[in-house]
N, C-alpha and C positions, 0 to 999 in steps of 0.2 A: 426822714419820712414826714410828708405834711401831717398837719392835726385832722383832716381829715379827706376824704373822697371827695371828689363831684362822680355824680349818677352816673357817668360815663366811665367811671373808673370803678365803680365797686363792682365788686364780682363774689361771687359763692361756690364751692366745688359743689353746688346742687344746679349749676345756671346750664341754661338750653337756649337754642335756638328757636325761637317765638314759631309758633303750627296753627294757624289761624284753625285747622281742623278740630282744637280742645276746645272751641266753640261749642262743640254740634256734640260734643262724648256723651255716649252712654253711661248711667253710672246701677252697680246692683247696690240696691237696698233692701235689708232684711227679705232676700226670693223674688224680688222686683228685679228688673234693671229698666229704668228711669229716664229720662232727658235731663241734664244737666240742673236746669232749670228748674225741676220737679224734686229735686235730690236733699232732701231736709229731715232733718234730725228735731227733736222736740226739746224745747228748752231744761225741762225737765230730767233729759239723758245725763245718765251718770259723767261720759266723757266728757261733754259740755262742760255739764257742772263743777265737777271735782279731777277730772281728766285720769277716771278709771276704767282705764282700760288699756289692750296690749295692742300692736301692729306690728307688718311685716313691709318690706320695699322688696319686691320683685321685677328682674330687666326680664324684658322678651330681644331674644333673637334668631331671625329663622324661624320662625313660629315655634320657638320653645322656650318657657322661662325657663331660664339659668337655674341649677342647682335649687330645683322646686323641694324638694322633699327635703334639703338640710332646712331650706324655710320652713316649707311645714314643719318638719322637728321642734324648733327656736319657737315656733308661734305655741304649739300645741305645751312646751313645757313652761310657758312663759303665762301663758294661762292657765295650769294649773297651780304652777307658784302662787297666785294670787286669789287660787281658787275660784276660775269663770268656767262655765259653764258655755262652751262655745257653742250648744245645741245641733252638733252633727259632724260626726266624724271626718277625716281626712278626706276619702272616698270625695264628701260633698262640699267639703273648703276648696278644694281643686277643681270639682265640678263647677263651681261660681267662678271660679277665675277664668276656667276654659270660656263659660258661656260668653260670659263678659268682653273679654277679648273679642270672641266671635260677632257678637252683635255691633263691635265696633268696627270689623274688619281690619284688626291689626295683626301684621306679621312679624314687624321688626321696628328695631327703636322704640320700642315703650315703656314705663314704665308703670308699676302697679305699686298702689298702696295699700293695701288690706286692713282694715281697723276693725276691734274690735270691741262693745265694749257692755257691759252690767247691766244697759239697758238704761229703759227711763222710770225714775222712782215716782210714788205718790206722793212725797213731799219733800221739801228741797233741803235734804239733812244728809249726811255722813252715812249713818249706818247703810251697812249693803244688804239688809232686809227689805229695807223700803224701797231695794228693785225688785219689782216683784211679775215684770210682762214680758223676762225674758233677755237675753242678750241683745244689741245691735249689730248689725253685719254690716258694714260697707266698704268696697269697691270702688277707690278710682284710681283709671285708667288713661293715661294721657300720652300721644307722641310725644316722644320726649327725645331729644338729642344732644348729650352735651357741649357745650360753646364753653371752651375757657380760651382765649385770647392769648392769656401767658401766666406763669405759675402763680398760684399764689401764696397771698404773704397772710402771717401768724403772726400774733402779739399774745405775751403768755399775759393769764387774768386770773383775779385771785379765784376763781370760784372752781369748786375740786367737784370731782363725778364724785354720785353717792357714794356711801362706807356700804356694805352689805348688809349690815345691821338697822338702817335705816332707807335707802332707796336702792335697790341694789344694779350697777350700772351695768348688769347683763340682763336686765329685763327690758325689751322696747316697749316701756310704757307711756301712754299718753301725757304720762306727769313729764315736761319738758322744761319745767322752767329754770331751772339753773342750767343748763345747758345755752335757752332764750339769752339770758342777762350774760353767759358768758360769751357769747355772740356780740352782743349789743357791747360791751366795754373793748373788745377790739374793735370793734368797729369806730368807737372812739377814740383809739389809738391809733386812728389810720391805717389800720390792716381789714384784711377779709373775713378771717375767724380766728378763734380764739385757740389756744394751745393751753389747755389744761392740767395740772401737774396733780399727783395721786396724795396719800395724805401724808406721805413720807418728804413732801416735796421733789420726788422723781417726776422728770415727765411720762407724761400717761397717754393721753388721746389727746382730740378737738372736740368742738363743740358739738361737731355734726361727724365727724370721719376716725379710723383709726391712726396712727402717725409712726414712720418709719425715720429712718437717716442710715445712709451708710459713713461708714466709714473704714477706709483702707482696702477696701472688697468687698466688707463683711456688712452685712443686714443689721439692725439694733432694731427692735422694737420693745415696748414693755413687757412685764411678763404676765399682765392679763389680766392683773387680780383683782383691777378696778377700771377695767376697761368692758366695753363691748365685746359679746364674744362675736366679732364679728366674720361671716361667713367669707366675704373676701379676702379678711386678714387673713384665714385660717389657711386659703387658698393659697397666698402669697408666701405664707411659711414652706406648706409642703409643696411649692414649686422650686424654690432656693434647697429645700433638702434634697429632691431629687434629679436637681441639677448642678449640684456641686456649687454652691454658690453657701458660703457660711452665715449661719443665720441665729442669733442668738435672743433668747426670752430673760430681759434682764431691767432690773435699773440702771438708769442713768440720769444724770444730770444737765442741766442749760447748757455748762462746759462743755458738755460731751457734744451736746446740738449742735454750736453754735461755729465747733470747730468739724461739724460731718463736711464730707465731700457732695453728699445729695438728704437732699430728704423729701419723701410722698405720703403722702395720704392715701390709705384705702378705702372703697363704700364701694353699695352693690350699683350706686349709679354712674359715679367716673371712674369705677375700676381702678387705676393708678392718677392720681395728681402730683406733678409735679408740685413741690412749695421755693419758692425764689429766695425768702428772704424769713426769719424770723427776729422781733427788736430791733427792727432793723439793719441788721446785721445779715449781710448776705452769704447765704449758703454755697459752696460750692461758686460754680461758674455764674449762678443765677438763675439758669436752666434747669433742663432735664439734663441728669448725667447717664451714663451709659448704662450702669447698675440698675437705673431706674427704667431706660429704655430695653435693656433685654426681659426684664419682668414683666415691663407689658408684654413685648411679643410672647412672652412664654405663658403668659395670660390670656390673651387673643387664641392663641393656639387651642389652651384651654377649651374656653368658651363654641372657640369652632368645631372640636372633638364633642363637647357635651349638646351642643345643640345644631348637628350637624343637617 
């Protein structure tokens, strides 16, 4: 693998196909929703500053986002993990995404990021006293379509998702930067994103997604404990249990990777990603394997049931 990309070669399992329309987006801010253009935050806000605060990624399809309420769930226990005060109940966290949506007139392909955060303090320090005007809300909402070209590739990086005792890597908190730099050193290895391993030396997640491989038939993912709980991982489990497809929560090893037959990536924005290649070393056929292509369709299926 070269030492690194040209711009035409890097890719991300967050990449789209460009909508001249996210020009013109609406965005909600704190009971506003805004022109793009108008959409500012005060330098002073907690998230800015210290990056406190929690978020959610929501797809719309069919005029329905996907599995709204396990997000509400994740958002509402994620901020009181941290003790935020989201200032309004579920009722009106969904009422701001309906509106929002609406004022954009989006029905499908979109995606939503929900952020929330402590607010803007009176002086530019640590304590969460000194936010004292309330939470931030905002909302953005973009056509989004994914464009991946062909799978992608992983380079594993020293940097591990928090312990629990210190960042704990089931909260979608605005604190991202080991996740950033674990990004950024594959990328300097000539892959797409980074392949994360837990503090046992197991692998665990990616920088941005959850991370599968089959092998023999059978499904392998981590067993959670230091990974995102993430809402499509979870999805992905209970479609392999109730389709007869063996699906195990466990450690494993590079070894175990490096010799799967397939291995994908879950997130709530490209649902399954194929990964081609990780150190190099090519997975499988290089492709999507079959394992991985029935799981989408039994995912699709999903999604068309829930947001029918």
């Amino acid at each position: 693998m070269s030492e690194s990309l040209s711009m035409s070669e890097k890719m991300s399992t967050h990449q789209a196909t460009e909508d001249q329309r996210n020009e013109e987006i609406l965005i909600y801010l704190n009971g506003k929703i805004v022109p793009k253009v108008e959409a500012t935050v005060s330098v002073y806000d907690s998230g800015f500053m210290l990056g406190d605060g929690v978020w959610e990624g929501l797809r719309l399809y069919n005029g329905t986002w996907a599995f709204a309420d396990e997000h509400l769930d994740r958002l509402f226990e994620a901020a009181k993990a941290i003790d935020l005060d989201i200032g309004m109940d579920r009722a009106g966290v969904k009422t701001a995404l309906l509106e929002t949506q609406k004022a954009n007139e989006m029905t499908s392909d979109a995606h939503a990021r929900l952020m929330i955060t402590r607010g803007v303090k009176t002086r530019p320090f640590q304590h969460p006293s000194l936010s004292q005007q309330g939470p931030t809300m905002v909302i953005i909402m973009e056509h989004s379509k994914p464009n991946l070209p062909r799978p992608i590739r992983l380079a594993t990086v020293p940097h591990l998702r928090g312990l629990p005792m210190t960042q704990d890597p089931k909260l979608n908190s605005h604190s991202k930067l080991n996740c950033i730099l674990a990004c950024i050193a594959a990328e300097k290895a000539g892959a797409d994103e980074g392949l994360m391993l837990d503090v046992n030396g197991f692998v665990n997640t990616t920088n941005a997604c959850n991370f599968f491989i089959v092998r023999k038939g059978a499904v392998w993912t981590s067993t959670g404990d230091y990974c995102m709980n993430g809402i499509t991982r979870q999805k992905v489990i209970d479609l392999c249990r109730a389709n007869d497809i063996p699906v195990y929560e466990r450690n494993y090893s590079l070894v175990d990777t490096y010799g799967a037959d397939e291995a994908f990536l879950t997130g709530t924005f490209g649902a399954q990603t194929p990964v081609g290649d990780i150190d190099g070393r090519q997975i499988g056929s290089g492709k999507m394997g079959p394992v991985t292509e029935r799981i989408r369709g039994l995912y699709k299926a999903l999604i068309e049931a829930e947001c029918a």
